[in-house]
Every structure is written in C-alpha cells, then in structure tokens.
C-alpha positions in Angstrom: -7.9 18.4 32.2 -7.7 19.0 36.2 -4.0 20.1 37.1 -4.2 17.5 39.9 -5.2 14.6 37.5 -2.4 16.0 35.0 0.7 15.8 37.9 -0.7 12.1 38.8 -0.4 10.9 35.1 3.1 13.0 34.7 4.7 11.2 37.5 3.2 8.1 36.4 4.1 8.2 33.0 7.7 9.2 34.1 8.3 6.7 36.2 7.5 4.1 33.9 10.1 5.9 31.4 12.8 5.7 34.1 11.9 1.4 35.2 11.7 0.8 31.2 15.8 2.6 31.5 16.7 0.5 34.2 15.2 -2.7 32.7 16.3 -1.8 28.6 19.5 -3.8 30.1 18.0 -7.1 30.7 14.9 -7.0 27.3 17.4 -5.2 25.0 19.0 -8.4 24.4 15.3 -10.1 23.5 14.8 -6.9 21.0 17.7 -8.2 19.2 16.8 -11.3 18.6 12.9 -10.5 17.5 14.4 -7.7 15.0 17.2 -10.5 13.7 14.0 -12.8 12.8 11.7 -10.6 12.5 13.6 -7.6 10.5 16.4 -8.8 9.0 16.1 -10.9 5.3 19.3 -12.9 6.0 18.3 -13.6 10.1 21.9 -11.5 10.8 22.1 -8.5 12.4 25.5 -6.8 12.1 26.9 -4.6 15.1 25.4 -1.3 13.3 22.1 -2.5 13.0 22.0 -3.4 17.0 23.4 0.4 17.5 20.4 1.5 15.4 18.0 -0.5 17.3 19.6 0.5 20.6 19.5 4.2 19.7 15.7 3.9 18.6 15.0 2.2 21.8 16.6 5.0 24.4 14.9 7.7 21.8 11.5 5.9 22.7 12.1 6.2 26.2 13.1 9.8 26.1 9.7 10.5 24.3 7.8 8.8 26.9 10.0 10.8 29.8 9.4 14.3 27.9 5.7 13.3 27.6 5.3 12.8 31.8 7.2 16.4 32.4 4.6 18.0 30.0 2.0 16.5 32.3 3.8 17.2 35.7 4.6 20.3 34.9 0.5 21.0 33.3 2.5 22.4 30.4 0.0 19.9 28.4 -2.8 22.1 29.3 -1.5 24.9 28.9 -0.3 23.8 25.1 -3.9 22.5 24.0 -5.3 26.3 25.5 -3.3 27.8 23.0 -3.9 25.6 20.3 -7.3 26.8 18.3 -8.9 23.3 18.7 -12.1 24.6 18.7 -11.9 26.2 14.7 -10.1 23.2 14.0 -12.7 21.1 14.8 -14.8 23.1 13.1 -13.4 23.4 10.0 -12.8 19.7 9.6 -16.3 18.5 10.2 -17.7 21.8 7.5 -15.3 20.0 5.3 -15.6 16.3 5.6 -18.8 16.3 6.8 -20.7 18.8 5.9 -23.2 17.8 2.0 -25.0 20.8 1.1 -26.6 18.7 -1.3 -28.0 16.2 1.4 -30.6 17.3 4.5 -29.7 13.8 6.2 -27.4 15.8 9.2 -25.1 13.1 9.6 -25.2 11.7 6.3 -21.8 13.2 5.5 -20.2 11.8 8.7 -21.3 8.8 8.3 -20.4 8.7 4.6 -16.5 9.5 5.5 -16.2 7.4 8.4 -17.7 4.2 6.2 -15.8 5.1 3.5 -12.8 5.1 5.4 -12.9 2.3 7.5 -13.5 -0.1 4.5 -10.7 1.4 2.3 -8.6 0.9 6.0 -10.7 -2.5 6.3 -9.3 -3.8 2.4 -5.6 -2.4 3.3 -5.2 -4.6 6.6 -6.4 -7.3 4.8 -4.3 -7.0 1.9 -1.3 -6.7 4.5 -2.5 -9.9 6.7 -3.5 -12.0 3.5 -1.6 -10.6 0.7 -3.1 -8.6 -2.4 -5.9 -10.2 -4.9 -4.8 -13.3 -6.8 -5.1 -12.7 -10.4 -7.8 -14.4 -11.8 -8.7 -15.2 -8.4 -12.2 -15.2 -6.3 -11.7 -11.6 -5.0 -10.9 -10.9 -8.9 -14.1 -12.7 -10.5 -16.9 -11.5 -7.8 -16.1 -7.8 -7.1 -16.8 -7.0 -10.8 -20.4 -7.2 -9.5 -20.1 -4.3 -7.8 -20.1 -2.4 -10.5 -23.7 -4.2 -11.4 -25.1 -2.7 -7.8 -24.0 0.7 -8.1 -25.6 0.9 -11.6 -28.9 -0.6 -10.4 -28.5 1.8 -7.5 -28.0 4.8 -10.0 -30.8 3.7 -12.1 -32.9 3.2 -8.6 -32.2 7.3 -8.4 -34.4 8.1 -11.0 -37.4 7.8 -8.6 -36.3 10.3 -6.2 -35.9 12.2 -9.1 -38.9 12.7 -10.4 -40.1 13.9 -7.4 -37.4 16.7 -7.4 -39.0 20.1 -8.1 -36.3 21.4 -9.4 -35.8 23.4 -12.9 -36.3 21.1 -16.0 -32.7 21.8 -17.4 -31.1 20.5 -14.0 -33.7 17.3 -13.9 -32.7 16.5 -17.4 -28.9 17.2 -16.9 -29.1 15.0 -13.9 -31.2 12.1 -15.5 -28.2 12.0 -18.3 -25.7 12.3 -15.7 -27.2 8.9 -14.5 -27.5 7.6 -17.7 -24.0 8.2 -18.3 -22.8 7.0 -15.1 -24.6 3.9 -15.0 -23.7 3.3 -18.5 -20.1 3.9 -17.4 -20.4 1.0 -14.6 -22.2 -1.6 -16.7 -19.5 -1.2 -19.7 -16.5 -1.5 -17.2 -18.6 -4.5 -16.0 -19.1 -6.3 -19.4 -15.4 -5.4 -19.9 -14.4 -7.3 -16.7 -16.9 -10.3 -17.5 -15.8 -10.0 -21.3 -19.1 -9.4 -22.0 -20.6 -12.9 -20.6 -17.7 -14.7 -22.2 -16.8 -16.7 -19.1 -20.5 -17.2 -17.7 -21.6 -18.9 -20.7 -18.2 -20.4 -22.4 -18.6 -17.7 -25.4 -15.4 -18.5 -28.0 -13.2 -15.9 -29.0 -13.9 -14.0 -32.3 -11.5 -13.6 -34.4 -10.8 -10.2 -33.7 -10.5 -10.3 -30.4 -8.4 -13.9 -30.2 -5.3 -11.0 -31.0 -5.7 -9.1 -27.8 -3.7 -10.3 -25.2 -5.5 -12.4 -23.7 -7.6 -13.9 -25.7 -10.6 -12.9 -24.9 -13.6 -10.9 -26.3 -12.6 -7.5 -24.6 -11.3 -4.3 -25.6 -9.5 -3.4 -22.8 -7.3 -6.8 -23.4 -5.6 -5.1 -25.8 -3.9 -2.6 -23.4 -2.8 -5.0 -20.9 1.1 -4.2 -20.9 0.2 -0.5 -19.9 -2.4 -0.7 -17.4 0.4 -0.3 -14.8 1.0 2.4 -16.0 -2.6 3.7 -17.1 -3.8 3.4 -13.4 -1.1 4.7 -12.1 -1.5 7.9 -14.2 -5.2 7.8 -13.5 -5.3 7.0 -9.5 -2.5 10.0 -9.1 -4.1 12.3 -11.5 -7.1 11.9 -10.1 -6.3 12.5 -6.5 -4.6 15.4 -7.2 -7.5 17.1 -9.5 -10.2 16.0 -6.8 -7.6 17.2 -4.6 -7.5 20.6 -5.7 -11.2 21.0 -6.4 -11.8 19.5 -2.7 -9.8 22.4 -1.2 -8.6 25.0 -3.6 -11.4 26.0 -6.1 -14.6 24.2 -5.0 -17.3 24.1 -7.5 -20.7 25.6 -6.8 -22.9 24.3 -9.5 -25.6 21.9 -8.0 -25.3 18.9 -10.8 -21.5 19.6 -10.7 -21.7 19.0 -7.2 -23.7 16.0 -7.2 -22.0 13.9 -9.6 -18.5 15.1 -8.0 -16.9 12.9 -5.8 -17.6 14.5 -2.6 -14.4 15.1 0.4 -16.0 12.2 2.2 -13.7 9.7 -0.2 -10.2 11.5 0.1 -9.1 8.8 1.9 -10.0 5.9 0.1 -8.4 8.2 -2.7 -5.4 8.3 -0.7 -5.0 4.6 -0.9 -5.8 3.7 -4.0 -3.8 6.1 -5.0 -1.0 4.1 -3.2 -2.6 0.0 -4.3 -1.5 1.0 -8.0 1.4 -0.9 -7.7 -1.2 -4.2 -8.3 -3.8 -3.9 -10.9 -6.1 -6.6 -9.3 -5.8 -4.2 -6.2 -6.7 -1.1 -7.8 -9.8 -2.6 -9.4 -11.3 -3.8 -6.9 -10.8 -0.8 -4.6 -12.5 0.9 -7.6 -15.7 -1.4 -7.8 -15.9 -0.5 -3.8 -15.6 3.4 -5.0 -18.2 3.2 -7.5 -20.9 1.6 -5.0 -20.1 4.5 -2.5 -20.4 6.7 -5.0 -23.8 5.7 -6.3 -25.3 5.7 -2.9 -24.0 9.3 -2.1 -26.0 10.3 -5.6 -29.1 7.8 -4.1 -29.2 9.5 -1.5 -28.4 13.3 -2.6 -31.8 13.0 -4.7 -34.0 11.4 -1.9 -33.3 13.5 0.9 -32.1 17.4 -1.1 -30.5 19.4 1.2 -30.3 23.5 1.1 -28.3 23.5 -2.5 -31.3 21.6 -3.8 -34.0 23.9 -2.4 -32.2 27.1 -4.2 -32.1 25.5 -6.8 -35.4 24.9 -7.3 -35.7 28.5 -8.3 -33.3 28.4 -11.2 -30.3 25.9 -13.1 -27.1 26.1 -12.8 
C-alpha cells in the first residue's frame, strides 16, 4: 500500500474513532435499550450489565483508534512486510486446493469454496429459520441425496474403464464404489424404511418393537443416536483431521476414496449440528453428494497420482 494512501486512511479512520467518543454520550443510551430487548431473557438490564456494555463499547472504539495510528504511522505496511504472506498463501492453496488425483486445475478450489459456502449456506439458514422439523419436509426429501450420490458413484464406473491403470487398482476401486454406493442406498432404505412410507408397507412383527414402529433397523437405536453422532461427527473430524495434516496417506485408492481437505469445514460444522439429529443427517446427505462428485470427477479427469500409477498398484 502507498505510504500516502496509508496516512489518508489513518487519519480518517482515527477521526471517526474520536466523533464515535464524542457522540457514545448521546447513542449509548439507544445501545441500552436494543441490548435490554434484544439481549436480555427477562427485558432488564441491571446496572452491571450496562457497565459491561459500556466497557465493550469504549474497548471498540479504542480498536478502531489503534487501527488509524497503524495506518498514520505506515506501521501497517511495515507489519504485513514482515509477515511471510507469500508461503502462507502458498501453503494454504497446496493444501486446500491442491488434488493430485484430479488434472482439472481449479477443481480443488472450486471444490472447497462450494463445499464451504453450502455448509455456511445450511448454518445461516438454520440460524434465520430454526433447525429441521422432525418428520418434517427438509427431513423426508434430503434422504434422496443419498439416491444421487449413489447413481453418481455408479455413473464413475465409465470413467473407469477407461483408466489405464494396473488391474489390482481398477478392481480395488470398482469395489470401493460398490461398497460406497452400497453404503448410500442402505442408509437411504434405512431413512425411507425401505419404501415403508411411499407405499403404506405395515409393520412386521419384528420390527413393530423398535422404537418407532417402523420396518427399520436403525429404529431400534433411537435413544443413542445423540450420542452415536456425536461420537462419530467428533471422531471423525479429528481422524480426517490428523490424516489431513499430520500423516497424509500416499496410496492412490486410499487417496481417492478419502475425504479430501476440501470438506474440513463442512466437517467443522457438522461436527458442531450434532446437538440435532435431523441436522446432522441432512448435512450428511449434502456430504455424501460432494463426495461422490469428488470420486466422479477424480476418475474422469486423473491427475499426476493417476498417471504414476499406471505403472504399478498401490
């Protein structure tokens, strides 16, 4: 940044720090009242909490004050030249964006910054609206997701085929598909009890003693799911979370069925939605269609760790 542009925004920015001190007098008064509505369960606001609130308000202003002397004085600059931006830079896009097993360039980009944004998208809803009903639309539909990234993974054996790659790897990864889609159709039936509410199916004996009532196994777990998906969104973000940045795997089918870095943070949040089930679920359905187009696309464009492997199996 040009030192001349840098004074112009210092002084700027410190003059509005010093007419937001003069004026805290006359809107301080209107901050109490929002945070008595707006912050308080009981709509009362005892002499502490204003204290608090004032305190927070001249600590906001002081920020703002420090932040125009780091531009008058160019000590901004001078900070972000000693900061190793650059490598930083660097390093984060090798990590999140980087596929070795994809030649699309930006594929990996793009990959984290959709995945991101929708896991974002489904928490600002969920704030604005409120989380999933149970039994609810949101609850009913977004098992179908399941149905497309199975299709999807069955869709990858085309690509496939046209892999020349060693026959152990091609027929690790066609099981790998198998298994996957299998995997999403069975959590599907599960969620559908197998057709049960599409076509009015009665309860079998057996399953009439689940909780529910309904013919599906999982039905009979349903007092610890909480704690089942709670384990399992944890666990699992700390074990992708440790092979993400500690002790990477090399292998090229271990690589391609591995969750790649792109998803850490709709990791991150679901490993924070446990707290509702219906939630959870459907941030899963979401993960297993990103996930099957990662694979799709993996197979139909290989990138370098595909070409070595073409002369021998990991």
């Amino acid at each position: 940044m040009n030192r001349q542009v840098s004074i112009r925004i210092g002084i700027a920015v410190i003059a509005s720090s010093l007419i937001l001190l003069f004026l805290s007098h006359y809107f301080f008064s209107e901050l109490v009242e929002l945070a008595r509505i707006y912050l308080t369960p009981d709509g009362h606001l005892n002499d502490v909490g204003v204290a608090k609130l004032r305190l927070a308000m001249y600590f906001l202003i002081a920020c703002i004050f420090f932040m125009g002397v780091l531009f008058a004085f160019n000590l901004i600059n001078k900070l972000i030249e000693r900061l190793p931006l650059q490598q930083w830079s660097n390093d984060i896009s090798r990590l999140f964006y980087h596929d070795p097993l994809c030649a699309r360039k930006n594929m990996g980009k793009h990959y984290f910054f959709i995945s991101t944004s929708v896991a974002i998208l489904i928490h600002l809803l969920v704030l604005t609206f409120g989380r999933p009903a149970w039994e609810g639309p949101i609850d009913h539909h977004s098992p179908l997701l399941y149905v497309v990234a199975a299709i999807i993974l069955l869709v990858s054996f085309s690509p496939l085929r046209k892999l020349e790659i060693g026959s152990t790897a091609k027929r690790k990864i066609k099981w790998g598909l198998i298994l996957v889609a299998g995997f999403c159709l069975a959590i599907y039936g599960e969620e559908v009890n197998w057709g049960q509410q599409y076509f009015e199916i009665e309860t079998t004996e057996f399953f009439s003693l689940n909780y529910q009532q309904e013919n599906s196994l999982h039905n009979f777990f349903n007092p610890v799911f909480y704690h089942v998906y709670s384990f399992v969104a944890l666990g699992s973000f700390i074990v992708l979370s440790y092979l993400w940045f500690t002790n990477k795997p090399k292998g090229m089918v271990t690589l391609l069925f591995l969750p790649p870095v792109g998803l850490y943070i709709l990791f991150l949040i679901m490993a924070g939605s446990t707290y509702a089930t219906e939630l959870y679920e459907l941030y899963f359905a979401v993960l297993s269609v990103l996930y099957a187009v990662r694979v799709f696309l993996c197979l139909k464009y290989p990138g370098e760790l595909f070409l070595e492997g073409m002369k021998g199996v990991r």
